[in-house]
PATI-550134 format. One line per 2 residues: number of its first residue (from 1); their letters; for each residue x, y, z of C-alpha. Coordinates in steps of 0.1 Angstrom, whole numbers, padded with zeros to 4 digits, always signed. Layout:
NUM = A = X,Y,Z  ...
***
This chain:
1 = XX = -0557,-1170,+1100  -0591,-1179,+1093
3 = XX = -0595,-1185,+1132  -0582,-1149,+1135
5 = XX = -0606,-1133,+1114  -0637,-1148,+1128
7 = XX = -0628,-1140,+1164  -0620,-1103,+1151
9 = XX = -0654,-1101,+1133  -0671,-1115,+1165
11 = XX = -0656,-1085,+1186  -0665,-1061,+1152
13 = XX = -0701,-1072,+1160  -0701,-1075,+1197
15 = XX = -0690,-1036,+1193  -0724,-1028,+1178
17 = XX = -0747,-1051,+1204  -0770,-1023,+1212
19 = XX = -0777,-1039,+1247  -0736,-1044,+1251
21 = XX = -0737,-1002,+1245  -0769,-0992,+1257
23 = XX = -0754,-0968,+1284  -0726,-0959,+1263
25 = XX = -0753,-0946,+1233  -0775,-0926,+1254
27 = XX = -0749,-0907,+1270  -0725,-0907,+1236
29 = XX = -0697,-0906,+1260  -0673,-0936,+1247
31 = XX = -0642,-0942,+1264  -0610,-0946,+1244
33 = XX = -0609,-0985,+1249  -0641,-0982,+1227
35 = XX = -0629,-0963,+1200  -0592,-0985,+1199
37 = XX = -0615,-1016,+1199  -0638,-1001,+1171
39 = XX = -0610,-0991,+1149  -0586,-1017,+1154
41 = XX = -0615,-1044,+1146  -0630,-1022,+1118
43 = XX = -0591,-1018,+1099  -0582,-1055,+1102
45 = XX = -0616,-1067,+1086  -0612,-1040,+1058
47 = XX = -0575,-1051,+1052  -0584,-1091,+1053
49 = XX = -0612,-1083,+1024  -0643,-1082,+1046
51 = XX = -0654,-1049,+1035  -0684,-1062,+1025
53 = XX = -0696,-1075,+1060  -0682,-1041,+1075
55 = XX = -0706,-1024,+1051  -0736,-1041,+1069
57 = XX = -0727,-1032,+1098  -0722,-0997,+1089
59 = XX = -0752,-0992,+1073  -0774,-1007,+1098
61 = XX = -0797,-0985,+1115  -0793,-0997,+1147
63 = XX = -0756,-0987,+1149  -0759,-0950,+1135
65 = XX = -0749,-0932,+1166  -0718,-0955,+1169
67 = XX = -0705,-0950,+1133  -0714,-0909,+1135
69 = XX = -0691,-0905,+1166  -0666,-0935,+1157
71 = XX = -0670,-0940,+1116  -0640,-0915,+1109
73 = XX = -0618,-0940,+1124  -0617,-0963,+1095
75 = XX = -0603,-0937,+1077  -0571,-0949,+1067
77 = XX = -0578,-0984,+1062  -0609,-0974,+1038
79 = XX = -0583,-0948,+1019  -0558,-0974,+1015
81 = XX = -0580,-0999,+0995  -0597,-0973,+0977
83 = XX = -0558,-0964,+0958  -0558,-0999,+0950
85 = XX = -0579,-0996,+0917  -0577,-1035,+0909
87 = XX = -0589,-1043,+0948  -0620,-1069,+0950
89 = XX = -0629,-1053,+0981  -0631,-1011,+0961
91 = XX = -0665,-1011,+0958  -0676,-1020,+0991
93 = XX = -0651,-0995,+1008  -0663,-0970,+0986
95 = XX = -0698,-0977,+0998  -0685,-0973,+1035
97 = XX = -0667,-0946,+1025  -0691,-0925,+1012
99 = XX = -0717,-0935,+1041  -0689,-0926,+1066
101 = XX = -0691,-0889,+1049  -0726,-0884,+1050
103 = XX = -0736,-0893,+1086  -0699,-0888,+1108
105 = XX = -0694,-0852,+1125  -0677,-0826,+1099
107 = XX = -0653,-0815,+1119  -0638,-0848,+1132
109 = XX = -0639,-0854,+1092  -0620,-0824,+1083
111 = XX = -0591,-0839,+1108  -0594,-0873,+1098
113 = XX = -0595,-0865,+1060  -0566,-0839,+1064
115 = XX = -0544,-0865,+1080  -0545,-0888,+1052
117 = XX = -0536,-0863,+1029  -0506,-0854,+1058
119 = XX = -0496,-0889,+1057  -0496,-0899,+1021
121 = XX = -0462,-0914,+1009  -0443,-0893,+0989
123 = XX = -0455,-0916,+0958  -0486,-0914,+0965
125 = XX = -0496,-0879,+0973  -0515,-0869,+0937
127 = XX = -0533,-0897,+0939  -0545,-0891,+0977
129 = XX = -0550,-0857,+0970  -0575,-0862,+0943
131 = XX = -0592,-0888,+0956  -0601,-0868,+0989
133 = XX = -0606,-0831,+0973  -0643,-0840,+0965
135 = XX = -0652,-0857,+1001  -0631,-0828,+1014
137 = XX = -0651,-0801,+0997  -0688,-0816,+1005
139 = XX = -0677,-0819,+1043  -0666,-0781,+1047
141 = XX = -0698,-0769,+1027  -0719,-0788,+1057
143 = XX = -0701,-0762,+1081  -0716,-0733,+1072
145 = XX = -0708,-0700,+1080  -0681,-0710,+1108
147 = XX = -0660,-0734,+1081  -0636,-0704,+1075
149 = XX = -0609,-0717,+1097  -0615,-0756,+1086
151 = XX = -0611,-0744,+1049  -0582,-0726,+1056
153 = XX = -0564,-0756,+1070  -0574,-0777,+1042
155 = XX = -0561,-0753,+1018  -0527,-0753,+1034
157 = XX = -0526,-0786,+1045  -0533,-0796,+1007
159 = XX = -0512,-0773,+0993  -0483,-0777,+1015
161 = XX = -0481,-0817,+0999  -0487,-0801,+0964
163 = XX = -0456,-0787,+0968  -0436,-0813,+0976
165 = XX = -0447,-0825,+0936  -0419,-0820,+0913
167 = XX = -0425,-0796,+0884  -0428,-0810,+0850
169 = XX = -0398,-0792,+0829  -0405,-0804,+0789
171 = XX = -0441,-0799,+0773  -0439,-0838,+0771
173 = XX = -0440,-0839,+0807  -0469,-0812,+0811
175 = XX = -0487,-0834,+0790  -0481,-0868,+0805
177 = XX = -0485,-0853,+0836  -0460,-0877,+0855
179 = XX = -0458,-0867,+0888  -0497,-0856,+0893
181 = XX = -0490,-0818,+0897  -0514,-0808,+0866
183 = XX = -0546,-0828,+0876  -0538,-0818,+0914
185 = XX = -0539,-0778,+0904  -0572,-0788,+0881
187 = XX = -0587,-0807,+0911  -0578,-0779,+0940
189 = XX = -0593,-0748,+0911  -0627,-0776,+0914
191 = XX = -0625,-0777,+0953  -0622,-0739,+0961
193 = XX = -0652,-0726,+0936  -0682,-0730,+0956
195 = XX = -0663,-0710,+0987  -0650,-0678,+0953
197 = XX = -0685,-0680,+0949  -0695,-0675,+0985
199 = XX = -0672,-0645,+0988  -0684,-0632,+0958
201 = XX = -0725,-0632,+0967  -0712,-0619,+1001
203 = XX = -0694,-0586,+0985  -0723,-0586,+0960
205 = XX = -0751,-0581,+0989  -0730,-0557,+1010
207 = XX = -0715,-0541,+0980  -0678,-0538,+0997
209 = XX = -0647,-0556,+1007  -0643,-0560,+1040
211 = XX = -0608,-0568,+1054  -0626,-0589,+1079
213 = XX = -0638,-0611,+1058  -0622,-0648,+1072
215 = XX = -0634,-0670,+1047  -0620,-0642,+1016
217 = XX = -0585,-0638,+1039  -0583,-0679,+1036
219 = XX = -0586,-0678,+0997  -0564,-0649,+0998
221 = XX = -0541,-0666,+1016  -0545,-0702,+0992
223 = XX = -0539,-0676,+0961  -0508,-0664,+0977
225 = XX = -0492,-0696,+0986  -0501,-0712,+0951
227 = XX = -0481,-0684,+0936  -0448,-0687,+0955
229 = XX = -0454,-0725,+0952  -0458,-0740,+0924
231 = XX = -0462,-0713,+0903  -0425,-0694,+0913
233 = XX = -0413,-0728,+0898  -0434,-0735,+0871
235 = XX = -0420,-0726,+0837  -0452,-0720,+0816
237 = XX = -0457,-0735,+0781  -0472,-0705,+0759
239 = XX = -0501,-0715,+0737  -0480,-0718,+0704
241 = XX = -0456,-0744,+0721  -0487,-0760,+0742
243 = XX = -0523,-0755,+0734  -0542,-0773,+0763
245 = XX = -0520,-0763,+0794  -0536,-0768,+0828
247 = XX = -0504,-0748,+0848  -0513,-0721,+0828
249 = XX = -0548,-0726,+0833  -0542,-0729,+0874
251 = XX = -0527,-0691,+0870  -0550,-0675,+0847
253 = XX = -0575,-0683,+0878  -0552,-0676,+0902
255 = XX = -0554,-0644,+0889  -0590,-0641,+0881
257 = XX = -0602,-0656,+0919  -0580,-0628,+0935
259 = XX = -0601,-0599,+0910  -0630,-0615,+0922
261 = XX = -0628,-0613,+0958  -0620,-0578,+0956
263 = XX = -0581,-0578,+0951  -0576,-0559,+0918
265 = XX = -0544,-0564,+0901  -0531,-0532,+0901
267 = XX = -0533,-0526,+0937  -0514,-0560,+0949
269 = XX = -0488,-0548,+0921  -0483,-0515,+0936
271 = XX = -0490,-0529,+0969  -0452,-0527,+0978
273 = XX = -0449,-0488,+0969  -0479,-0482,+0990
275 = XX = -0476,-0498,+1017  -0443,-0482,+1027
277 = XX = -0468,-0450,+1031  -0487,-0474,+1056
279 = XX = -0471,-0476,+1087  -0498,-0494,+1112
281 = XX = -0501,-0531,+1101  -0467,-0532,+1087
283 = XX = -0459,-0570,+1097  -0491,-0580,+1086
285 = XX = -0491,-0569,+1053  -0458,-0584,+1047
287 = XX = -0475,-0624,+1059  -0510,-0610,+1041
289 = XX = -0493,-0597,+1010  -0456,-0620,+1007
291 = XX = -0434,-0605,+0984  -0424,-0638,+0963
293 = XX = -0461,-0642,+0955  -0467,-0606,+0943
295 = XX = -0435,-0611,+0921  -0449,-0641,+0905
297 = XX = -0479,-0623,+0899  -0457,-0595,+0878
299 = XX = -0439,-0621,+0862  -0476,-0639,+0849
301 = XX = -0485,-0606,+0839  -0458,-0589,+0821
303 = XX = -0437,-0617,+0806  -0465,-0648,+0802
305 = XX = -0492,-0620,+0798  -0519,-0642,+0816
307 = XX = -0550,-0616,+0826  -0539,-0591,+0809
309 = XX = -0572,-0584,+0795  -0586,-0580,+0832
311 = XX = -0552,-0553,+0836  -0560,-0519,+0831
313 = XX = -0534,-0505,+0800  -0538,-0466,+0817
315 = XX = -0506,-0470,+0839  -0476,-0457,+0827
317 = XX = -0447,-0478,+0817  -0419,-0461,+0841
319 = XX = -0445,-0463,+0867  -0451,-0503,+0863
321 = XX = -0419,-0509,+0859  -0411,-0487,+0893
323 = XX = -0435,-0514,+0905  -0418,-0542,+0892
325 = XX = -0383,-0531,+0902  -0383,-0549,+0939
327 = XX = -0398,-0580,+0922  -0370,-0581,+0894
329 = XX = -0347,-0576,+0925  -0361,-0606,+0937
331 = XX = -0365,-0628,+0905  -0335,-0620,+0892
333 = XX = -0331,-0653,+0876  -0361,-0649,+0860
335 = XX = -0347,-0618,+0842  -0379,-0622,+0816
337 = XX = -0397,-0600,+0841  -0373,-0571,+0840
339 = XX = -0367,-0575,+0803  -0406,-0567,+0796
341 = XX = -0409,-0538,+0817  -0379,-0522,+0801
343 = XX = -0391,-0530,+0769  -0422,-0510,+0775
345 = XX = -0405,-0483,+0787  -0387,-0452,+0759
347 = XX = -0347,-0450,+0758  -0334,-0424,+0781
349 = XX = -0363,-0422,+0799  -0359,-0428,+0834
351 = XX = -0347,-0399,+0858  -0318,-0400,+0879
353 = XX = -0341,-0401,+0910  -0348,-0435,+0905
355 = XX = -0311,-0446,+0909  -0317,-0436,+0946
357 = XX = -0343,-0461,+0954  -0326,-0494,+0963
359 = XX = -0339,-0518,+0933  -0327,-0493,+0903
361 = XX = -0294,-0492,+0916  -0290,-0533,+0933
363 = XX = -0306,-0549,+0905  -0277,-0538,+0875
365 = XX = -0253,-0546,+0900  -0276,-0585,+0910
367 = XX = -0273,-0586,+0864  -0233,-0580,+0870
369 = XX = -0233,-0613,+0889  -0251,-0634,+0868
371 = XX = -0232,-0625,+0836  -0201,-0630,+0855
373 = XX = -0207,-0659,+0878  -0237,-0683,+0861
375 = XX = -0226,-0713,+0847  -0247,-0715,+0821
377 = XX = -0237,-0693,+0789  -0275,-0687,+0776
379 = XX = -0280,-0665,+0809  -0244,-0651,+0806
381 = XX = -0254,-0634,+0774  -0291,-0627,+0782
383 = XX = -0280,-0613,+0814  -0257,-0592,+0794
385 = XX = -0284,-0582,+0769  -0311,-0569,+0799
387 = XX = -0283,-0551,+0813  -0273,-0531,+0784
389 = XX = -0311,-0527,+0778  -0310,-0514,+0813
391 = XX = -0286,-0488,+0805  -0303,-0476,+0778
393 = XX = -0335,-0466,+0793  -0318,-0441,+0814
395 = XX = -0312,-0403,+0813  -0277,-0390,+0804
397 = XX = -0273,-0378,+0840  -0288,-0412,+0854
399 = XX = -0264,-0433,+0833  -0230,-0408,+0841
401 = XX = -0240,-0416,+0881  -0246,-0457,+0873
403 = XX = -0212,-0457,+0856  -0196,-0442,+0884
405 = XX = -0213,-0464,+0909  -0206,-0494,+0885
407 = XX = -0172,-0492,+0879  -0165,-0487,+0919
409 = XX = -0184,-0515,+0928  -0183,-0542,+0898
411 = XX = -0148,-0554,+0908  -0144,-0576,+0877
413 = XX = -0123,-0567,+0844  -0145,-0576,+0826
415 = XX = -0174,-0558,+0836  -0156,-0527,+0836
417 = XX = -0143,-0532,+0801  -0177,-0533,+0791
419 = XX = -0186,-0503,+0815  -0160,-0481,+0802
421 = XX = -0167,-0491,+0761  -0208,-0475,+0771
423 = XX = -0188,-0448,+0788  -0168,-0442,+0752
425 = XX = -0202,-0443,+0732  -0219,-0416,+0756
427 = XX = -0189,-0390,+0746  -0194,-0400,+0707
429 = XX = -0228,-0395,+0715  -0220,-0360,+0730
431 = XX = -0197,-0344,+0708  -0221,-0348,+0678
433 = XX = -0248,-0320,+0665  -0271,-0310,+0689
435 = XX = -0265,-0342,+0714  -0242,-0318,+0738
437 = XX = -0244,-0325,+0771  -0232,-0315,+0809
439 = XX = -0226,-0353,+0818  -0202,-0365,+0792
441 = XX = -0180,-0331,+0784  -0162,-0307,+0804
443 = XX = -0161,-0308,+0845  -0185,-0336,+0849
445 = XX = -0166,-0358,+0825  -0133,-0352,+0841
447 = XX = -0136,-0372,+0875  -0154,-0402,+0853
449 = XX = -0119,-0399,+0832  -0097,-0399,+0859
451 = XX = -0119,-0429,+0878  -0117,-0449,+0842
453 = XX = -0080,-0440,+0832  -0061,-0455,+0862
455 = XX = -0041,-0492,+0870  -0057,-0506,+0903
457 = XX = -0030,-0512,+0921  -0004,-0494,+0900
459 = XX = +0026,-0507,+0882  +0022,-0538,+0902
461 = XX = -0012,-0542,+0884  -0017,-0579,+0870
463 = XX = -0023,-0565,+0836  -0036,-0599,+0823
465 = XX = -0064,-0604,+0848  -0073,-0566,+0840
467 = XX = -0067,-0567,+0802  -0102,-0558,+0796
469 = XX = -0107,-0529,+0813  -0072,-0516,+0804
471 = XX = -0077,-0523,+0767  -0108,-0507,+0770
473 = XX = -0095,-0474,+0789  -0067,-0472,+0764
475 = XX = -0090,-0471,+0733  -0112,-0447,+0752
477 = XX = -0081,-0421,+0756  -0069,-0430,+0720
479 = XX = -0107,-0421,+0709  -0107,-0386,+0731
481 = XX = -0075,-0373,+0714  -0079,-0382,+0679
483 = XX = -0120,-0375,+0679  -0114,-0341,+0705
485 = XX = -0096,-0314,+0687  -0064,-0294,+0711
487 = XX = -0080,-0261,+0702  -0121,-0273,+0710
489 = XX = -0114,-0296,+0740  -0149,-0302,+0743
491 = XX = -0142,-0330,+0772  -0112,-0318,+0785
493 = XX = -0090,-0343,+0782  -0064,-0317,+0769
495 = XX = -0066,-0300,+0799  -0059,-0333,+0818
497 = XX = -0035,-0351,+0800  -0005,-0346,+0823
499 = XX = -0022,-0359,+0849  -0038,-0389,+0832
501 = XX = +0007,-0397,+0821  +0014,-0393,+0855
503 = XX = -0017,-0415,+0869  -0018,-0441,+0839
505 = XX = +0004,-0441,+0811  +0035,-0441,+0830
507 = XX = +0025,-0468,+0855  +0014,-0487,+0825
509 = XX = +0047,-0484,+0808  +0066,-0495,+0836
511 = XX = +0044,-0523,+0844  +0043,-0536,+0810
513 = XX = +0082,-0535,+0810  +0081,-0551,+0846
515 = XX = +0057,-0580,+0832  +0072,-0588,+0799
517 = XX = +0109,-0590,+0812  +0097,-0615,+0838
519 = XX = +0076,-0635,+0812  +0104,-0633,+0786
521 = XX = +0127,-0645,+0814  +0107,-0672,+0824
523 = XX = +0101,-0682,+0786  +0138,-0686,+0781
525 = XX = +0134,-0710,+0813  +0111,-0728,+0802
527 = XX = +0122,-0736,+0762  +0160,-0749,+0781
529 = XX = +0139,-0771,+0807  +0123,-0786,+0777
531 = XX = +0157,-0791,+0756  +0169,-0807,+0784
533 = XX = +0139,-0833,+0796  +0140,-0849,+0761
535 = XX = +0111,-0855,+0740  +0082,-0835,+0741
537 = XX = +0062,-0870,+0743  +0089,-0880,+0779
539 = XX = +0086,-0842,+0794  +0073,-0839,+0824
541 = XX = +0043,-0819,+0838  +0048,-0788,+0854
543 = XX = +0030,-0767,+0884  +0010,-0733,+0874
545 = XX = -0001,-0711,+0901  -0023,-0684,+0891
547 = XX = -0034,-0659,+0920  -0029,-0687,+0945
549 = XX = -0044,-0712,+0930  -0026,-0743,+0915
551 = XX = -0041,-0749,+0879  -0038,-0786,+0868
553 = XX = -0004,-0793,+0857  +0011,-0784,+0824
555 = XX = +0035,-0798,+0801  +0066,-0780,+0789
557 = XX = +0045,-0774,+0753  +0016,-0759,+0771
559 = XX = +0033,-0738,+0798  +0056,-0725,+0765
561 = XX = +0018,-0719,+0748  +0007,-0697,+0777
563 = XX = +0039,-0673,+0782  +0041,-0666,+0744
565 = XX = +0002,-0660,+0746  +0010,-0637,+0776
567 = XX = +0041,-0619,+0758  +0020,-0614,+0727
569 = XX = -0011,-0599,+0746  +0017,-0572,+0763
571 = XX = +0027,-0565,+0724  -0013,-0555,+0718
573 = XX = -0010,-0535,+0753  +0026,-0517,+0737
575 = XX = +0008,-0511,+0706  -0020,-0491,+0715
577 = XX = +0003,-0473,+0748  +0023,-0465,+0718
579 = XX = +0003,-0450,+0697  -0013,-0427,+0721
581 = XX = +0020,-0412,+0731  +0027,-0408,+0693
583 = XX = -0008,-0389,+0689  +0004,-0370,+0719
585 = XX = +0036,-0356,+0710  +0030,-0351,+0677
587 = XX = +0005,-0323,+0690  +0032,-0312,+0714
589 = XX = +0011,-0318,+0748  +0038,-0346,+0760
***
């Protein structure tokens, strides 16, 4: 081994014989043999610990033109001692290191320190990444004004790893900064504010923003990116829960370096309402301007409030949250963002119109999913709470045309039922002093009645799976006749009541008698199957199918549990059919 190291070190120093490259120097036209030769005999010393006697060689005067065109080479050996904090040989690779920086060509830097940062394994990356950030910056800053293009690839290139970093989720992880994505957001804000500062003097001196501006388009372009990722991921700590948070420093200047270089905050929040009036450049603005970053940007704004103070508070609430509406579409699961513009905004505020842009009409039917389909309860009943909000923000005539869209597209009992209770408060509402409206009495309200007051598929309706909504439509109609006097008919239900017999109640009826004659009958069944099996201990399981899909099994206790739950829910059902025909005849309309 020793052997090995000597005769490598030989052909190290044989490399730098000036009369061995004499030719080669003038011309500075090496061949590849001469770089494989340099490197390969540069790593292996630096890996065997002879970093020191690399060092000398580097430094030496006589071999200055070899290490400016071949120094980047040693690259990755000098990178991988220099993560190695307890390495002997650190301080002497830093020394070759830093020479390496000052004297080898930029742009071949640029590459070479870009593929480390490429390369790093995946336990590593933090640690390369702040290690190189500082050598990175002072390299690009020697390129003058043609660096725009290398500083855009080092921002993407660095940015791209950064997001391979997993998020921290607790404030105890923010704080212990585990994975390295804190200290690599503080080191990349470090790296990028001599080239803000650069496109700040330039606007300064010509005293406008020009669109051609390469180096501002790469920050641009870095601001962006860092708000789709990490900070579409990041859930920010406020003050109170975390005082010193370095995430939610990384956004406030996020925010602030996009002001600066002449990207005001209300413009790239609008930006998607005005450049549909903008035709030419259409694909460019959607790569310039990505949608995902501009809904983070809402998000930081109106739910974590970070730069507020640099938002101007002159734009109306319904317009903002017109803004915001494609964003909430998009960040649905961050419902926060939706919440705060609505909570800005007056109840029964926002016109009809609205429903017939896209967003105002997808996103309560995007919050019918989640509170019907998330696993998790906590968004169940948030969801539930933003879409009631929802409701109440708009006009009479807006909500009447959401309830009818709603309840045609919601295709869940339970969502209806809820639907169809809002639908009952809106009539209350209405038939009070001086709250009469077109919407929710008379001609309008009829066709809402008739859509509300119907079985799905008729007496062959599963009244279980639609017990909501049919509870719900049933206390509606028992509401409208007690509440609605024969002789005012203020909603015209009077007027309509034969109809809604013919089309509800007596489908209903003879459904309900269909469904508890076969539950009774299959009751009976089931109490002589147990009789007969024995103990309740010995019985054995039994097979439930519910709309084609086999349940796990049963025993005879629990399938006798479920049918006498069934029959008893068809008792409520009977209860309340009954009483309405009671209120009915006993006014003579029946």
């Amino acid at each position: 081994r020793i052997l090995d190291r000597i005769f490598i070190f030989i052909i190290f120093r044989l490399l730098f014989r000036t009369d061995f490259f004499q030719q080669t120097i003038q011309d500075e036209n090496f061949s590849p043999v001469d770089f494989d030769l340099f490197q390969s005999a540069g790593k292996t010393c630096i890996e065997q610990g002879d970093g020191a006697q690399v060092l000398s060689i580097i430094i030496d005067d006589k071999n200055t033109n070899i290490v400016r065109c071949m120094g980047w080479n040693l690259l990755e050996p000098l990178v991988k001692v220099l993560l190695k904090k307890e390495d002997k040989n650190r301080p002497h690779c830093h020394a070759i290191f830093t020479h390496i920086i000052e004297v080898c060509s930029s742009k071949e830097l640029v590459v070479g320190l870009l593929e480390q940062v490429e390369e790093a394994e995946s336990d590593a990356i933090a640690e390369v990444i702040i290690l190189l950030l500082r050598p990175l910056q002072t390299v690009l800053l020697k390129l003058g004004k043609k660096k725009s293009s290398s500083v855009g690839m080092a921002l993407s290139t660095v940015l791209g790893q950064v997001a391979q970093l997993p998020v921290p989720l607790s404030k105890e992880q923010e704080e212990d900064d585990v994975f390295g994505l804190c200290r690599c957001c503080t080191a990349l804000l470090d790296f990028i504010r001599p080239f803000v500062e650069e496109v700040k003097e330039n606007i300064k001196h010509s005293r406008s923003v020009s669109r051609d501006d390469e180096l501002k388009g790469e920050i641009l372009k870095f601001c962006m990116k860092s708000l789709s990722e990490p900070l579409l991921e990041v859930q920010l700590k406020d003050p109170d829960t975390l005082e010193q948070s370095p995430l939610r420093d990384f956004a406030t200047e996020i925010l602030v370096i996009l002001s600066s270089i002449g990207e005001p905050l209300p413009n790239l929040l609008c930006h998607n309402m005005l450049r549909k009036r903008e035709v030419p450049g259409f694909l460019e603005e959607e790569v310039r301007y990505p949608k995902e970053s501009l809904a983070c940007l809402a998000h930081l704004l109106f739910v974590k409030h970070i730069a507020m103070d640099i938002f101007p508070a002159v734009l109306s609430p319904i317009f903002l949250l017109q803004c915001n509406m494609e964003y909430v579409e998009l960040l649905l699961s961050r419902y926060e963002l939706y919440e705060k513009s609505l909570v800005r905004v007056e109840d029964c505020s926002l016109p009809v119109d609205l429903l017939d842009l896209k967003p105002f009409f997808s996103v309560p039917q995007n919050l019918v999913k989640v509170m019907t389909l998330c696993p998790v309860q906590t968004v169940r009943t948030k969801g539930l709470s933003v879409f009631q909000l929802s409701i109440d923000k708009f006009t009479t005539e807006a909500k009447y045309k959401l309830f009818r869209c709603l309840l045609k597209t919601s295709e869940h009992a339970g969502v209806e039922g809820y639907i169809i209770k809002n639908i009952k408060n809106q009539i209350d509402l209405s038939l009070g002093p001086g709250n009469e409206n077109e919407w929710f009495l008379g001609k309008h309200l009829l066709p809402l009645l008739h859509q509300v007051l119907r079985l799905p598929q008729g007496p062959e309706t599963d009244l279980l799976h639609n017990l909501d909504r049919i509870m719900e439509s049933l206390n509606l109609l028992r509401y409208l006749l007690i509440r609605d006097k024969e002789w005012e008919n203020e909603t015209g239900i009077w007027s309509e009541l034969h109809k809604i017999e013919d089309s509800f109640l007596k489908p209903l009826r003879m459904g309900l008698n269909m469904s508890k004659a076969h539950y009774e009958a299959e009751l009976k069944n089931a109490k002589e199957n147990k009789k007969s099996s024995g103990t309740e201990s010995k019985a054995a399981a039994c097979t439930v199918t519910v709309e084609n899909e086999r349940l796990p099994n049963m025993t005879p206790e629990m399938q006798l549990q479920v049918l006498q739950s069934a029959l008893f829910t068809f008792d409520l059902i009977e209860s309340v059919l009954a009483r309405i025909e009671e209120i009915a005849e006993a006014k003579g309309r029946v």
